[in-house]
Every structure is written in structure tokens, then in C-alpha cells.
C-alpha positions, 0 to 999 in steps of 0.5 A: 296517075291522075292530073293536077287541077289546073286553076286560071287566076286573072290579075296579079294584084294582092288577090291574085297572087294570094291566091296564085300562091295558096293554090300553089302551095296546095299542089295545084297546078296554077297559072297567072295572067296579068294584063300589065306588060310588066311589074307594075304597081302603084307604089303608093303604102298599105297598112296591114292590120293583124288579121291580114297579117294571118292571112299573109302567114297562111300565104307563107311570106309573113316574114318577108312583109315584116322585114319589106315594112314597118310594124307598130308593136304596140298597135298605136293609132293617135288620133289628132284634130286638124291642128293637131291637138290630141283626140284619143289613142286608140289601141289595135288588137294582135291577131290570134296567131300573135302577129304584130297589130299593124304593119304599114309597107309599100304597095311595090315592096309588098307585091315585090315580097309575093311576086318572089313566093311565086317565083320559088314555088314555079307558077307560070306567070305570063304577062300582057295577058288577058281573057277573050272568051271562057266557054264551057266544057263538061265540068271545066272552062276552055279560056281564049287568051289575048295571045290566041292561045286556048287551054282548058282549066278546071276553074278561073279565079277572077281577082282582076280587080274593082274594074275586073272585065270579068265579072259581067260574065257572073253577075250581069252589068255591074259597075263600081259605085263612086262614093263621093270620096277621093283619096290623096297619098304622098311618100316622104321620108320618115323621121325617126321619132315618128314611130305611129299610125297617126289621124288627123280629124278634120271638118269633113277631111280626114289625113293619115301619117304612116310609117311604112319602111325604117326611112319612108312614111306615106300622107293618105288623105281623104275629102269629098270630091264630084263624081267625075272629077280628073286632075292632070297628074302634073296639078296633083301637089298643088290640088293635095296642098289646096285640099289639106291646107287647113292641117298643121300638127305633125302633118304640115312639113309633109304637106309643104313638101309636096312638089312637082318630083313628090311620089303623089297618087290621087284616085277616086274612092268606088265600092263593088258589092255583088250579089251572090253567087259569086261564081258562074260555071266554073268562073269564081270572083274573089277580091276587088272583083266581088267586094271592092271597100273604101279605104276607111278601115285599112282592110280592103287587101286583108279581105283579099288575102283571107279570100286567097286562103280560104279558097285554097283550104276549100278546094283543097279539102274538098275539091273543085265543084259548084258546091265548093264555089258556092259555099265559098262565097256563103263564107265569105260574104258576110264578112266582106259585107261586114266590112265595107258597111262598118268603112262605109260608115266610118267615111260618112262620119269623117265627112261632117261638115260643120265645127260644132258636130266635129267637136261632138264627134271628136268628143264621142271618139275620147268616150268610145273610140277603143270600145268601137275598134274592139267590137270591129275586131271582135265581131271579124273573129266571131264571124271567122269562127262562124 
């Protein structure tokens, strides 16, 4: 009787676990660091758009992320100015499989929903864990943990994120690229009648509503900020307030809560896009870890989903080689890619500076925005098919 393959996944964020899952799943024996000493993640939301929700049926724990989040059944996005007067609305597509267009959920709630899959399917989880050393050995890897234990793994799965201690080992120095943007999110209670995703467009700002549970929405908000900038957790209410005081519509109560016991979260906004291959020995990249995006498009964690289901189905079908690592990362790149320059773009757009080209924007947006979100989503199933 031969051995399962023994796969490493390093991190346990929404790559990871995927991945960890989808392994699992296919009967390989999987085991999953994290370097956090316990469950804890930024509980900030995240809006799952019908691909990503694929790729969470393919994981098996669609369902549970339905019930965990909101789902807007009619795929609704209005799009506002500033003041909150009406731009477009903007309609996004099913998926393929039928799932719903958008589902906005808690980042807690959604790792909460993978961290039970993993616990049904048995995977061995160990926490305040990280890689010391890979060396290695024949066709597999010999780990060194921070716990001084040692075992040897078919392959290593690096989903340890956008600052993933990793990646140097695959592609050589290569640090995350700050943007020029950062990223405010707030959680407050919902109103019942806000049932939408909602923009609000603004000169050179832009700040999102979206509902992700029956009593919870989050405020994400987007502005340039320099390269380097901190703020003390404790400024955070006030710096959000400062930054987005020239919003009103639907978006002012939430801002005018902001206080010191407001669940806020700032963070800059970086890209990472490595170089093919994505793999060195037996040591693979997937997620943040190789192809890190901006926020822009909402597909940052379906890109790492897809990423954990391919993967899966590939070594599956034709098992743990350099061939079948290589050819993963010539699926997935350009996709990716894709990606990150379409949100890349739609960031630098947002960021127009001056009144006269907004309204020009916001003008073009009433012309063409469902003819864009079309041709986006099209062109992410033409090259799945591809």
C-alpha cells in the first residue's frame, strides 16, 4: 500500500486554508502551519463576487458562507457621487454554476466557516509555527520547523501571504510595491432597507457601503496616502472622519459614528506580482504570496480560492511534479495578472483629482460602466476556459 502525499501549506489566510481544504478533500495527507499562536483574523468584511463563490463550492463550504453573509440576489452595485446623488447602477453577473452575483461576509465569519471544514476533514493544524529551513531531498522537501521538529513533504504550499517569508527562496528579493493608496474599513450596524453594495465617487477618494451579515454592513474607503505613513490605532476615527468628511448621502451616519469603541481598520494598499515560475523544488507560491492585487475589483481572495481549487485538481490528476507546478503557474498567471492591472486601473481612475474630470468620469460611468463590468467578467471566463 503506498503512502499519501504529504503536502505543507504555510499560513492559514483564505489561500491557505483553501488549499489545505481542496488537498484534503482529494485525499492528500495535509498539514497547516500558521504563525499566529491563535485564530485571529482581521475582522474587517469581504465582498465575494460569483466566481469566487465557484470557487468556495469547489472548496465544499458554499453553503456555510451563504448563511455566515449577505447575498445580494440581484447583483446590484449603485454608484453615487460624493454627495450622494445618483451616478449608474451597475448590474454584476451569476456565476456559471448559478451561485448568487455578490456575497459580502466578515473576514472572521468567513475564516470561522474554513477553519470548521478543516476541522471535519481531520487536517492537522498547528499554531505558532513557522519554517526555519527547506532543504532538498531526492524529489521532496525536509522542513525545519520553529518548534525544532523536522519532517519530510512531497511539496510546500506557500500561501503565507503578501509578506510571505517564503517567497525569496522562489523568486529572489522581491518586496510588496506600495500603491500610493490606503484603505480605511469600519463595521456598524445595518439598516434594514440597505439591501446594496453601494459607491460613492468622490475627487480622488472613493467610499464603499456593504452589507455583510442580516445586522452588520462595513464602510471601505479608499484615498492616497504617502508612502510610509503610520497612524496610531488610537487616531484611526478621527483620521477616517478627516479623510472622508466631504461625503454625505447614504454614507454620513456611519461616518459620524466613528468613535473611539468603532470596530476600524487602516492598512496600506501594496501589490506583488512575481515572475514565473512560481515554484523552486518543491516549494510552490499561490495567493497574496505570488500575485497580491488592490482592492479595486473585490477579487483579491477569489484569485486565492481559484488558486487552492486548481491546484488540487491538478495534482490530483496528475500528481506532484515539476511539470505539474510549472504548468499551474502558466494557468494561473494570466488570470491573475489580469487582474491586478484591470484593479490597478480602476484605482488610478478613482483617483482623479480635480471636479471637471470627475464629472467627465462620472459621465462615461452612466455611458459605459455595465458594458466594463461585462467585458471584466467575460473576459475572467474566457480565460478560465482557455
Amino acid at each position: 500500500m503506498t503512502r499519501p502525499e504529504r503536502i505543507l501549506v504555510v499560513g492559514a489566510g483564505i489561500a491557505g486554508c483553501s488549499a489545505a481544504i481542496a488537498l484534503a478533500s482529494r485525499g492528500f495527507g495535509v498539514t497547516l502551519i500558521e504563525k499566529q499562536a491563535e485564530w485571529r483574523f482581521q475582522s474587517s468584511g469581504i465582498f465575494i463576487y460569483g466566481n469566487g463563490l465557484e470557487a468556495l463550492r469547489a472548496v465544499g463550504v458554499l453553503p456555510r458562507i451563504l448563511e455566515a453573509g449577505f447575498a445580494i440576489e440581484d447583483g446590484r452595485n449603485v454608484y453615487l457621487d460624493h454627495l450622494g446623488a445618483p451616478i449608474v447602477d451597475v448590474f454584476y453577473p451569476r456565476s456559471q454554476g448559478g451561485a448568487v452575483p455578490i456575497v459580502g461576509i466578515k473576514r472572521s465569519q468567513m475564516h470561522r466557516v474554513l477553519a470548521d471544514r478543516l476541522s471535519a476533514l481531520g487536517v492537522e493544524i498547528r499554531l505558532a509555527t513557522t519554517v526555519e529551513r527547506i532543504a532538498a531531498e531526492g524529489e521532496r522537501a525536509r522542513v525545519l520547523l520553529s518548534d525544532g521538529t523536522a519532517q519530510a513533504f512531497d511539496l510546500v504550499v506557500g500561501a503565507d501571504g503578501i509578506r510571505s517569508q517564503l517567497r525569496e527562496q522562489v523568486t529572489g528579493p522581491l518586496a510588496p510595491r506600495y500603491t500610493g493608496f490606503g484603505v480605511w474599513r469600519s463595521v456598524h450596524e445595518r439598516p434594514r432597507a440597505l439591501v446594496a453594495k453601494i459607491m460613492l465617487m468622490g475627487i480622488g477618494k472613493r467610499l464603499g457601503i456593504m452589507p455583510i451579515a442580516d445586522d452588520r454592513l462595513y464602510l471601505f474607503g479608499t484615498v492616497a496616502e504617502p508612502a510610509g505613513r503610520w497612524y496610531p490605532k488610537e487616531d484611526w476615527p478621527a483620521r477616517m472622519r478627516e479623510r472622508f468628511a466631504e461625503f454625505g448621502g447614504p454614507a454620513r451616519p456611519f461616518l459620524d459614528q466613528l468613535g473611539a469603541d468603532s470596530e476600524l481598520l487602516y492598512t496600506a494598499v501594496e501589490e506583488v506580482q512575481a515572475p514565473l515560475p512560481w515554484h523552486a523544488g518543491r516549494l510552490l507560491l499561490i495567493g497574496d504570496a505570488a500575485h497580491a492585487s488592490t482592492p479595486f475589483m473585490g477579487q483579491g481572495g477569489a484569485m486565492a480560492v481559484e488558486d487552492a481549487v486548481v491546484l488540487a485538481e491538478m495534482l490530483a490528476d496528475h500528481g506532484i511534479s515539476d511539470a505539474t507546478l510549472r504548468a499551474f503557474g502558466e494557468r494561473r498567471y494570466p488570470m491573475c495578472r489580469f487582474v491586478q492591472d484591470a484593479s490597478r486601473q480602476v484605482g488610478e481612475a478613482g483617483a482623479v483629482e480635480d471636479a471637471a474630470s470627475c464629472a467627465l468620469r462620472n459621465a462615461a460611468m452612466r455611458e459605459g460602466a455595465q458594458r466594463q463590468v461585462d467585458a471584466f467578467y467575460g473576459r475572467l471566463d474566457a480565460l478560465r476556459a482557455a
